[in-house]
C-alpha positions as CSV (number, residue, x, y, z in Angstrom):
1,X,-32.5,-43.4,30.9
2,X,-34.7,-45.4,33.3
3,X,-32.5,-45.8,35.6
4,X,-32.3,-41.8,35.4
5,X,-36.1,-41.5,35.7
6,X,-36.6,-43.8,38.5
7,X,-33.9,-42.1,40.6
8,X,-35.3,-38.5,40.4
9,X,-38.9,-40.3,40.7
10,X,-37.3,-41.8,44.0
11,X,-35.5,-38.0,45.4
12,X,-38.8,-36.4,44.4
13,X,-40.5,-38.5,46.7
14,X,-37.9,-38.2,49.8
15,X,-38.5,-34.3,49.4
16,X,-42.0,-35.0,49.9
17,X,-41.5,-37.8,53.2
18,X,-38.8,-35.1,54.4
19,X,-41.9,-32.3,54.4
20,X,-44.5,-32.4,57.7
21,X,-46.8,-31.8,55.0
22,X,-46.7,-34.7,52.6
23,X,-47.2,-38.3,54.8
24,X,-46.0,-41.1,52.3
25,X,-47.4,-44.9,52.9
26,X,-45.9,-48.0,51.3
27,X,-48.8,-50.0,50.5
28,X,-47.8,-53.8,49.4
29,X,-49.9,-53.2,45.9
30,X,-51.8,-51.4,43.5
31,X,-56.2,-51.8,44.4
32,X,-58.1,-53.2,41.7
33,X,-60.2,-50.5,42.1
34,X,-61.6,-48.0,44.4
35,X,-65.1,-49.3,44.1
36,X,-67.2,-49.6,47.4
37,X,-69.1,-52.9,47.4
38,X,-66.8,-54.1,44.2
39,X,-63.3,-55.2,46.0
40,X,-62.5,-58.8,47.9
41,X,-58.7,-58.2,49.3
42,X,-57.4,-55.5,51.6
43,X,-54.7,-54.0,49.2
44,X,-57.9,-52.3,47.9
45,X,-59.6,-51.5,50.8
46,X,-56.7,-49.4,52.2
47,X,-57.0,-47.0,50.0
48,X,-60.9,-46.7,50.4
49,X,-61.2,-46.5,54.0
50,X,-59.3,-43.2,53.7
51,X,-62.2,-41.3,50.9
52,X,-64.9,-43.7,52.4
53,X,-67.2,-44.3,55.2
54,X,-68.7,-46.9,56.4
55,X,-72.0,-46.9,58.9
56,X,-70.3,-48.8,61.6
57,X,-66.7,-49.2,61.9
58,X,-65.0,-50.1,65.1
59,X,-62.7,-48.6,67.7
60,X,-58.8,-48.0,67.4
61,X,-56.8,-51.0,67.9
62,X,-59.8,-53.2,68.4
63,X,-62.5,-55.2,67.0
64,X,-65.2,-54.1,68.8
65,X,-67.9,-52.0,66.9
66,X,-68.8,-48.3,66.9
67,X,-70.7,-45.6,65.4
68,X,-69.6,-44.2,62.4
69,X,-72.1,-43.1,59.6
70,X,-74.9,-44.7,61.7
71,X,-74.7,-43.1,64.9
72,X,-77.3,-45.9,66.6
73,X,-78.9,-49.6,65.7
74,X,-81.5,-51.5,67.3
75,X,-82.9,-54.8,65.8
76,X,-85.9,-56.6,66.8
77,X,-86.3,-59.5,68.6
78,X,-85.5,-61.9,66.1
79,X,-82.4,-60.4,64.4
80,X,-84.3,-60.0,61.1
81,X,-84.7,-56.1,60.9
82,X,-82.2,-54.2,62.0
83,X,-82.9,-50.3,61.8
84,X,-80.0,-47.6,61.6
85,X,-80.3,-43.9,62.7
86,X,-77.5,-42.1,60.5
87,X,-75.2,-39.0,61.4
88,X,-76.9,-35.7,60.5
89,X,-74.7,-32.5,59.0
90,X,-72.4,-34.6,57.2
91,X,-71.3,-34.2,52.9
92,X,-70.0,-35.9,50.4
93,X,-66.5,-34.4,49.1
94,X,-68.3,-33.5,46.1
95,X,-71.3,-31.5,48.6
96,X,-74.1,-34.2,48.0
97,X,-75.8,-34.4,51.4
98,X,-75.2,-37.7,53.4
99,X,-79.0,-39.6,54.0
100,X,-81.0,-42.5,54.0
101,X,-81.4,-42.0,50.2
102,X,-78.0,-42.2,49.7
103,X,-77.2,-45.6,52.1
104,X,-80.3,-47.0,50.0
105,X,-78.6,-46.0,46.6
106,X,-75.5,-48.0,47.7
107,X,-77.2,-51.3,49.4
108,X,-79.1,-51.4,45.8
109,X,-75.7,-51.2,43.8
110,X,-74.4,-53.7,45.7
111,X,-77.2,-56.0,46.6
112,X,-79.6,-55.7,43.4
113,X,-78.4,-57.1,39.8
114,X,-81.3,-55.0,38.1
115,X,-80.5,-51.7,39.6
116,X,-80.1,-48.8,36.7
117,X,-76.5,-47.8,38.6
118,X,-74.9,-51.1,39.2
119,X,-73.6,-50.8,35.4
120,X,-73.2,-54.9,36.0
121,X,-73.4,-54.5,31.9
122,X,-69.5,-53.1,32.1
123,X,-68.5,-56.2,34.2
124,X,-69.2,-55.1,37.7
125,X,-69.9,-57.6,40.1
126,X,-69.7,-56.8,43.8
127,X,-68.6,-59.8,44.5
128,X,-67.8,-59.5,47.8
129,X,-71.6,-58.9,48.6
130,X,-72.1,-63.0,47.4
131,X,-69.3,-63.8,49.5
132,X,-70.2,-62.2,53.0
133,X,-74.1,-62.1,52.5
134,X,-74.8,-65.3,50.6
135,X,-76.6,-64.1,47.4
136,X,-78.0,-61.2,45.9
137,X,-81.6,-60.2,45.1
138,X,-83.9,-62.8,44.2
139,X,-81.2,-65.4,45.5
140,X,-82.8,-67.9,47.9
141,X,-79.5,-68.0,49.3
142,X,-79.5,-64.0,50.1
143,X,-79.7,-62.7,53.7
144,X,-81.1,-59.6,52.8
145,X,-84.4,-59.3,51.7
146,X,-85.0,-55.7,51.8
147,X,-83.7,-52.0,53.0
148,X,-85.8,-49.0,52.7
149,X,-86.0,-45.3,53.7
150,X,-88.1,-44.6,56.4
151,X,-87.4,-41.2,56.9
152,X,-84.3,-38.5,56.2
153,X,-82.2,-40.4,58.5
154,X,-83.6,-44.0,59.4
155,X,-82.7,-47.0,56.9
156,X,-84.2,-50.1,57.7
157,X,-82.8,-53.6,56.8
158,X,-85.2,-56.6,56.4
159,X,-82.9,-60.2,56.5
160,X,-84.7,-63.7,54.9
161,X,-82.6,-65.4,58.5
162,X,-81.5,-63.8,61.5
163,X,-78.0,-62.3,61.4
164,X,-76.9,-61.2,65.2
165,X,-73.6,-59.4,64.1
166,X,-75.4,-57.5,61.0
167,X,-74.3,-54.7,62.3
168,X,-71.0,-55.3,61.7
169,X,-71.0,-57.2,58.9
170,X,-72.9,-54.2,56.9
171,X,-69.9,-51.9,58.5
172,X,-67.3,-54.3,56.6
173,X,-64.7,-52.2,55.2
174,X,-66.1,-52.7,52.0
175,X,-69.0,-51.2,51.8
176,X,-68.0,-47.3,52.5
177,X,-71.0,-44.9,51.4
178,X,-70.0,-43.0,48.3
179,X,-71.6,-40.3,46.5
180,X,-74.3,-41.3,44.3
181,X,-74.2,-37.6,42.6
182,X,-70.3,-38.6,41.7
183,X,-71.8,-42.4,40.3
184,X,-74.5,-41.0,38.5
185,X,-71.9,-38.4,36.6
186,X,-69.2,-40.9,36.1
187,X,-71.0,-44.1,34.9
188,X,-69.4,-47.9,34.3
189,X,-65.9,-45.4,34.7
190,X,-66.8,-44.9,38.2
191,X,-63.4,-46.5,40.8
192,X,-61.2,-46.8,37.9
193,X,-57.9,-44.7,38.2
194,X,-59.8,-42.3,34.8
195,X,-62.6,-41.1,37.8
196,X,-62.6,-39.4,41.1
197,X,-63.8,-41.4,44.1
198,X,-66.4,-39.7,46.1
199,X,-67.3,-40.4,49.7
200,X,-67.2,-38.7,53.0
201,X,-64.4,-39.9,54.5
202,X,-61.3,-38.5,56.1
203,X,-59.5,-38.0,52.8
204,X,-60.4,-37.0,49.1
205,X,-59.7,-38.8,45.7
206,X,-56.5,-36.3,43.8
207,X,-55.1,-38.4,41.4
208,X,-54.1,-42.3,40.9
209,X,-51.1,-42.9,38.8
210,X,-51.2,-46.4,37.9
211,X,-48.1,-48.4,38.8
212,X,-47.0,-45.8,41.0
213,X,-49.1,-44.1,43.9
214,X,-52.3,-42.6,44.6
215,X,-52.6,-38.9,46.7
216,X,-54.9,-37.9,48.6
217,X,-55.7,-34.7,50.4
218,X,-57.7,-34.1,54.2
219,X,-60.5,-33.5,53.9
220,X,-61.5,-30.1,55.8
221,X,-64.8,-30.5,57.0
222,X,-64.6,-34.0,57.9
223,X,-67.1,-34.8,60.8
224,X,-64.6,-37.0,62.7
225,X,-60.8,-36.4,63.4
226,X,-59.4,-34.2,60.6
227,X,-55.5,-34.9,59.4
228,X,-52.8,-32.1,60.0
229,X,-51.3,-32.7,56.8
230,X,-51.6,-31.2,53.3
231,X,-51.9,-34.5,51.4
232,X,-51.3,-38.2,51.8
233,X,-49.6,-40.7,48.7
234,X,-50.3,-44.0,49.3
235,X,-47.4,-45.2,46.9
236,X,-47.3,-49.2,45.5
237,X,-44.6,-51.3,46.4
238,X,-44.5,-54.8,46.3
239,X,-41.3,-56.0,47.5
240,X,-41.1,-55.7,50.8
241,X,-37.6,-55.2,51.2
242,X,-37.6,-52.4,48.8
243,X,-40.7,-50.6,51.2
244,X,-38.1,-51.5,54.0
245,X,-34.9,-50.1,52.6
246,X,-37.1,-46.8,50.7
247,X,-38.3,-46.3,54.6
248,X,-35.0,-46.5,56.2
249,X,-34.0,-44.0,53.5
250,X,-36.7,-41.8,54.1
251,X,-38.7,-41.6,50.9
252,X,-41.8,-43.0,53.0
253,X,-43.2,-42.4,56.1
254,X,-44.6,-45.5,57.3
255,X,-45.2,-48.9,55.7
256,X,-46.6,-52.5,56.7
257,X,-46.4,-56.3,56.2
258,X,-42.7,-56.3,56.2
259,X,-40.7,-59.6,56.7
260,X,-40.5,-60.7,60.6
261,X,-36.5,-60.9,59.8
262,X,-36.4,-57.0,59.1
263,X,-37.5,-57.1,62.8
264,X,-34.0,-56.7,64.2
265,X,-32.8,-54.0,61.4
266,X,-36.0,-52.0,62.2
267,X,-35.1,-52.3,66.0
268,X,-31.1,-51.4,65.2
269,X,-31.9,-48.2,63.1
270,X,-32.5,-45.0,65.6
271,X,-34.6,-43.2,62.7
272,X,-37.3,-46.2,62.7
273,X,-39.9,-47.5,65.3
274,X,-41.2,-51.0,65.3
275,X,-44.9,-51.2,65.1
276,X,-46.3,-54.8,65.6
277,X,-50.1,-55.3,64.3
278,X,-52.4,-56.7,66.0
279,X,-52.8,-60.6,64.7
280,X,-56.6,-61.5,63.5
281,X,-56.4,-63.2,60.4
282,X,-54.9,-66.9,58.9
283,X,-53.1,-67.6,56.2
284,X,-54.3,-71.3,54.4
285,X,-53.9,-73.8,51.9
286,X,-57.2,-74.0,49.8
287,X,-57.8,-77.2,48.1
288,X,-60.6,-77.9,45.3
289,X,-62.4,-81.2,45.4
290,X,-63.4,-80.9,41.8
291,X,-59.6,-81.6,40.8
292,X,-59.3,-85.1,40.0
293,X,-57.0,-85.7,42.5
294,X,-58.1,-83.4,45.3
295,X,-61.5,-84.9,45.5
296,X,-60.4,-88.2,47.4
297,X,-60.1,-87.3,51.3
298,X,-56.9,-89.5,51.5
299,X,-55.1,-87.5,49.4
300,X,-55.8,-84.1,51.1
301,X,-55.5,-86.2,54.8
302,X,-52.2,-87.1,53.1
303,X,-51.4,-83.2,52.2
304,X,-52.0,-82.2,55.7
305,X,-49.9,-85.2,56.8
306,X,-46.9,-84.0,54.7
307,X,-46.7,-80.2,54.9
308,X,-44.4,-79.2,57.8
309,X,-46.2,-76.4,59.4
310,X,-44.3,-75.7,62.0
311,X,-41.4,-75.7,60.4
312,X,-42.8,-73.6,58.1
313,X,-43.8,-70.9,60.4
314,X,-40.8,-71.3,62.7
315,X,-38.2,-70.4,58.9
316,X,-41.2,-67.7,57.6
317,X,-42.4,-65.5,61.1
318,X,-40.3,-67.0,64.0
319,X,-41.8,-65.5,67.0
320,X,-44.5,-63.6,64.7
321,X,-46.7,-66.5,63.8
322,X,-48.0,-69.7,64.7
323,X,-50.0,-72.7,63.5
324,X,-53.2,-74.9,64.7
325,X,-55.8,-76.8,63.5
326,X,-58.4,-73.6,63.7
327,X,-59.1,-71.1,60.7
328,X,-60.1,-68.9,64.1
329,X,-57.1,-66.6,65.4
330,X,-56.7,-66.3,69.0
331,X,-59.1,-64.0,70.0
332,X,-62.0,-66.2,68.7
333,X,-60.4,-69.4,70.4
334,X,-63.9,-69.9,72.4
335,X,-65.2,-71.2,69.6
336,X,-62.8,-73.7,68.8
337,X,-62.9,-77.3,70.1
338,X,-59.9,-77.8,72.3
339,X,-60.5,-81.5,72.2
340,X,-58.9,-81.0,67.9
341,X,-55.7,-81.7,68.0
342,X,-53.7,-80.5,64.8
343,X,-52.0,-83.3,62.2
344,X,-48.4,-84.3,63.2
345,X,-46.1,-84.1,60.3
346,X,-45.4,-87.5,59.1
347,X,-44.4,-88.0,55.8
348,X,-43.9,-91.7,56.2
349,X,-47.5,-91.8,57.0
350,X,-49.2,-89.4,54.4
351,X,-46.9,-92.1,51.6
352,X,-48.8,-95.0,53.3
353,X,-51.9,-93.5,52.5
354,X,-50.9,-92.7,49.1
355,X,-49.5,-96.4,48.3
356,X,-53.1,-98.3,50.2
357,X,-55.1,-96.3,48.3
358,X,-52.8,-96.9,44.8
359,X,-52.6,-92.8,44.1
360,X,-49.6,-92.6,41.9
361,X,-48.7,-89.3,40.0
362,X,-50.7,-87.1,41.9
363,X,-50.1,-83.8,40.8
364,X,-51.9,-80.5,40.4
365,X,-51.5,-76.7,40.5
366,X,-50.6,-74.6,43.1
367,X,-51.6,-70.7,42.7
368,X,-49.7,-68.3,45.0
369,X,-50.1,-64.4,45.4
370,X,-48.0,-62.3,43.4
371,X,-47.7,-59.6,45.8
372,X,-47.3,-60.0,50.0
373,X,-50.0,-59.9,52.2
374,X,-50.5,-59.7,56.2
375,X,-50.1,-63.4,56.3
376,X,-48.1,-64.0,53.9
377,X,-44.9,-61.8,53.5
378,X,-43.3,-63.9,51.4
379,X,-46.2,-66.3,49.8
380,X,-43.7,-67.7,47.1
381,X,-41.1,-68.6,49.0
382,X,-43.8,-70.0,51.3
383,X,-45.2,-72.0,48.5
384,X,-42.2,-73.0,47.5
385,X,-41.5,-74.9,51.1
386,X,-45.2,-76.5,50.5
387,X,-44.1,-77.8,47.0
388,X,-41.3,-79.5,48.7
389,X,-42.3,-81.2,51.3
390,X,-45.4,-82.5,49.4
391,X,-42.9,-83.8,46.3
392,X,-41.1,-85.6,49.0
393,X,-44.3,-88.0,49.7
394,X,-44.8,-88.1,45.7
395,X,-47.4,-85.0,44.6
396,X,-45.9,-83.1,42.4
397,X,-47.5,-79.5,42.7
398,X,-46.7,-76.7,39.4
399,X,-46.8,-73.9,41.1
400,X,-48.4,-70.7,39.6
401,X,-49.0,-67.1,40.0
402,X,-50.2,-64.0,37.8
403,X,-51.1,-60.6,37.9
404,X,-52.5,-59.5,41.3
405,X,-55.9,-58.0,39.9
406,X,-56.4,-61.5,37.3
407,X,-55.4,-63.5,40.6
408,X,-57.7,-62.6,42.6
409,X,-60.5,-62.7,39.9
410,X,-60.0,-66.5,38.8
411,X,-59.7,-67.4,42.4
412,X,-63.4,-66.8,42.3
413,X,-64.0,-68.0,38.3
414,X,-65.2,-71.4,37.3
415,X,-63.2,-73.8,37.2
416,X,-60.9,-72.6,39.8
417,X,-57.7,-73.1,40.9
418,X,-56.5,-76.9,41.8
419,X,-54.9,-75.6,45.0
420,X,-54.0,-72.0,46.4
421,X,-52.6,-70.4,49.5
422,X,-55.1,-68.0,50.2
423,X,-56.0,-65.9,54.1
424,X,-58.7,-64.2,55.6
425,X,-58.0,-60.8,57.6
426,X,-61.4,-61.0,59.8
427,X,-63.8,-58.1,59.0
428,X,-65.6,-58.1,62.7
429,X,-65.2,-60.1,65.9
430,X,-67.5,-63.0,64.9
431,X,-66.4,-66.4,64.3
432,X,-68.7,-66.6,61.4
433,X,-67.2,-63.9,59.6
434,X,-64.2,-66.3,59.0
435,X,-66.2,-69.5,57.8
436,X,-68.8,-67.5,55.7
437,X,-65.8,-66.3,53.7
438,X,-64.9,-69.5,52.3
439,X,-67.8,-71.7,53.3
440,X,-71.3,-70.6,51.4
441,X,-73.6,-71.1,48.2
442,X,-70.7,-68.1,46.8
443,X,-67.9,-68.7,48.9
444,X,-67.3,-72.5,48.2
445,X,-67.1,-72.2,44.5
446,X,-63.2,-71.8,44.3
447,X,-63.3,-75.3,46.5
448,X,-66.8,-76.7,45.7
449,X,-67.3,-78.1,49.2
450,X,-70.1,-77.1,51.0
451,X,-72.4,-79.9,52.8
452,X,-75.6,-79.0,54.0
453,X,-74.8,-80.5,57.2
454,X,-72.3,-77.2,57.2
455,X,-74.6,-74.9,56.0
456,X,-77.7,-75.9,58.2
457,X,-74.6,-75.4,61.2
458,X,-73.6,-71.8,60.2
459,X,-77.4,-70.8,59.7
460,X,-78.1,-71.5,63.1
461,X,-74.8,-69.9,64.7
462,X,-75.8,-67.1,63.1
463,X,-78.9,-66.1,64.9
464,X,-77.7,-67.0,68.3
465,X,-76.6,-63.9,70.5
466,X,-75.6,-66.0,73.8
467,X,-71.7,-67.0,73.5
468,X,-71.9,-69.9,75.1
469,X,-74.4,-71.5,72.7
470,X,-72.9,-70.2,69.5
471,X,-69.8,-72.0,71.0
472,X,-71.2,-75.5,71.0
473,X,-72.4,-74.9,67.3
474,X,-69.1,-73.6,66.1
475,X,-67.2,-76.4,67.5
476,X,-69.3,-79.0,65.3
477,X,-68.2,-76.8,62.6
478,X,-65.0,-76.8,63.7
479,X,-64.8,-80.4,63.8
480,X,-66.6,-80.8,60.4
481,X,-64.2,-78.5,58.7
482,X,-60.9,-80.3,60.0
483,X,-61.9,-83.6,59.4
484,X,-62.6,-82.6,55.1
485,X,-59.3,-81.2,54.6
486,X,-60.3,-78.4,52.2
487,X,-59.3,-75.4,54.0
488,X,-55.9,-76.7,55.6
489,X,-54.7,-73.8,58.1
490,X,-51.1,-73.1,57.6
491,X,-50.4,-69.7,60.1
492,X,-51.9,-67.0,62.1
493,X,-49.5,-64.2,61.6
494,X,-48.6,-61.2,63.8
495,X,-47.6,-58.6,60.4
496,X,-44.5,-56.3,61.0
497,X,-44.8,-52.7,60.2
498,X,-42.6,-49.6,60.8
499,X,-42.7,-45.9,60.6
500,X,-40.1,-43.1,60.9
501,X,-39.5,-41.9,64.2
502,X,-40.9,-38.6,63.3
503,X,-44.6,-40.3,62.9
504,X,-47.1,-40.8,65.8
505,X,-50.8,-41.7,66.4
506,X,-50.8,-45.0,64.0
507,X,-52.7,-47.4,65.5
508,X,-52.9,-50.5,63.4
509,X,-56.3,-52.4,63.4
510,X,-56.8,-55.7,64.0
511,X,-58.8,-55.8,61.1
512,X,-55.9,-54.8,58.6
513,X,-56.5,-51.5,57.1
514,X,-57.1,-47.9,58.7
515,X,-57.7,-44.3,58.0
516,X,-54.6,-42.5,58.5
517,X,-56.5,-39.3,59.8
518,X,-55.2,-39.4,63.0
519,X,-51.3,-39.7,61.9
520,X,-49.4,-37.0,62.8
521,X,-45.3,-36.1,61.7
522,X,-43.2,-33.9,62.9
523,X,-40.8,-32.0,60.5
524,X,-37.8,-33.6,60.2
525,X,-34.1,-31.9,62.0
């Protein structure tokens, strides 16, 4: 009978990805919610960058910023207010007005534990607010320190330090603008698959099925580029040969984060087009120096001594990936010190380290993803590889893995994991969005290493506009952050994705997610 149910589930849905109407995506997972301000991973921001808005965003296929909700910024001369002029004429999907009261009702949600609306009460936490701005109200460890209305359409944001990329960093993917009407109405109940998601982006909220798909529809007086089609399902599917084989069959449209060896069978099938994405992210091994073991630097030198990267990459991503000593992709290499050479695999070495230091028995936890992401398309596989080659120097590793939504949630929760491979997908073109992500007062918690030496570093990067002297600064932290071992780099993936040769105008961001507004398919012959 299941069998039965999940085949005419599966013909409904080619109907649909055979109609110009419907345009199916294979996302790699279910979000955790569709909360602005109250996600940390991509697989939830997918979904949200179709109903929401952010004030900046940037342009196609790039990283570099542009207007969005906020149509101009200007800071002063210290980086420490930054004032935004916001688009006029545009509504909410439920017909609230767009304004400085609403980007004010948001920044408090996310930013203020007291605030009436935040419903932090229900278990709310916007954690990703911690993570990229160091603390929340009252925090000495906070960058922002105020926002206020100053008229209709001017918002003005007061920092405690000076922040040259705020811009940007406020116009993380994240933190979409959504309808404080529709938060008000719903309460604690707000984002969870029993609402309706209210912003003013290019799609609007229909239904979410949980364990199955989410649909959307265009919305038709969207300020920007509207979509041509009648509604958009965003279905969940975690194996990424099944979103392979269910696209060469037609049920979807378009999918992402495939295996690099589907490359040739997406090449060799006349009904499918390749689509590389752009490469801005790594993919890591994240080690906690409260773990008994994990808190003597000879046995995490000994760790990075023993894990074959390269090898690793060259069986995982082939051409599609490589490996360094940098967290920093490629397009961030100026602020990398080329004088850091990565760790040679030697095993023989990393077990002489081990025996001087008479560490016998080490062992500990390794956590892995349950579902694929952009760096990882196959993270158990890829954990597995890591478990071996470190058993073959003598640490035994147990490795681990739960539900995606719990996974990501005791990543972040006392004590922590011993060890996990974890990534970053960078949010703007700044080097310091990558270290402020896993190196802060919030950030370090899942590794609890954060020296002030590190911190008084990535303070000062972060008020310096001229390139050249935010270089020399991020090379010490480059060179600080190699030497501890606690965030070991593993790969800096290029993520495989593929559409039906029917679909056009997908241009993959750097940054990992996109509205689909602008994709466009032609009926099928």
């Amino acid at each position: 009978m299941m069998l039965k149910h999940t085949l005419i589930a599966l013909a409904l849905f080619t109907v649909s990805a055979a109609s110009a109407s419907t345009l199916v995506y294979g996302a790699t997972g279910e979000p955790v919610n569709l909360e602005s301000g109250n996600i940390v991973e991509r697989t939830s921001m997918l979904p949200q960058v179709q109903i929401y808005d952010t004030l900046v965003w940037v342009q196609d296929g790039t990283v570099q910023a542009r207007p969005a909700l906020a149509t101009h910024w200007k800071s002063n001369s210290t980086a420490t207010e930054w004032t935004f002029t916001l688009r006029k004429g545009v509504k909410f999907h439920d017909g609230t007005p767009f304004n400085a009261d609403a980007v004010v009702f948001n920044v408090m949600r996310w930013w203020d534990p007291g605030f009436e609306y935040g419903y932090r009460d229900s278990g709310k936490a916007f954690g990703i607010w911690g993570q990229l701005l160091g603390g929340y109200k009252g925090s000495a460890d906070g960058l922002l320190k105020n926002v206020q209305k100053l008229d209709e359409f001017t918002v003005k944001f007061t920092l405690n330090k000076p922040y040259a990329s705020f811009p940007q960093l406020i116009g993380a993917g994240y933190f979409g603008i959504a309808s404080p009407t529709a938060i008000k109405a719903q309460g604690a109940k707000y984002g969870t698959p029993a609402s309706r998601p209210v912003g003013t982006g290019p799609f609007e909220f229909v239904e979410w099925l949980s364990g199955d798909h989410i649909t959307l529809k265009p919305n038709r007086t969207y300020w920007g580029v509207k979509s041509n089609t009648d509604q958009l399902i965003i279905r969940f599917i975690a194996d990424a040969n099944q979103r392979l084989n269910e696209l060469r069959a037609g049920s979807i449209d378009f999918t992402s984060d495939l295996v690099p060896d589907s490359l040739n069978l997406i090449k060799a099938d006349r009904n499918l087009r390749v689509v590389l994405k752009p490469s801005f992210n790594v993919g890591f091994l994240s080690l906690n120096v409260k773990n008994a073991y994990l808190k003597d630097e000879k046995v995490r030198q000994a760790i990075s001594l023993a894990v074959n990267k390269k090898a690793i990459v060259e069986a995982f991503y082939g051409d599609l990936g490589y490996t360094d000593a940098g967290l920093l992709p490629s397009q961030l290499a100026w602020a990398l010190d080329p004088n850091i050479k990565d760790y040679k695999f030697d095993p023989a070495q990393a077990r002489k380290i081990l025996k001087d230091a008479n560490l016998n028995n080490v062992s500990f936890d390794l956590w892995y993803p349950p579902i694929a992401r952009q760096y990882y398309p196959n993270p158990k596989a890829l954990a597995e590889a890591i478990a071996v080659d470190l058993a073959d120097v003598g640490i035994k590793v147990n490795l681990r893995t739960q539900d995606w939504a719990k996974w990501v949630k005791d990543s972040r929760t006392e004590p922590g994991y011993d060890s996990y491979i974890v990534g970053w997908i960078g949010d703007y073109g700044d080097p310091d969005n990558f270290y402020s992500a896993y190196y802060g007062p919030y950030t370090s918690l899942d590794s609890h290493y954060y020296p002030q030496e590190l911190e008084n570093l990535l303070v000062r990067a972060r008020s310096v506009k001229d390139r050249n002297q935010k270089a020399a600064l991020y090379q010490q932290i480059h060179q600080l952050t190699f030497k501890a071992n606690v965030r070991i780099p593993l790969v800096h993936s290029r993520p495989v994705a593929a559409t039906r040769s029917n679909v056009s105008g997908w241009v993959p961001s750097p940054l990992g997610v996109e509205a689909f507004n602008k994709v466009r398919k032609k009926a099928s012959k």
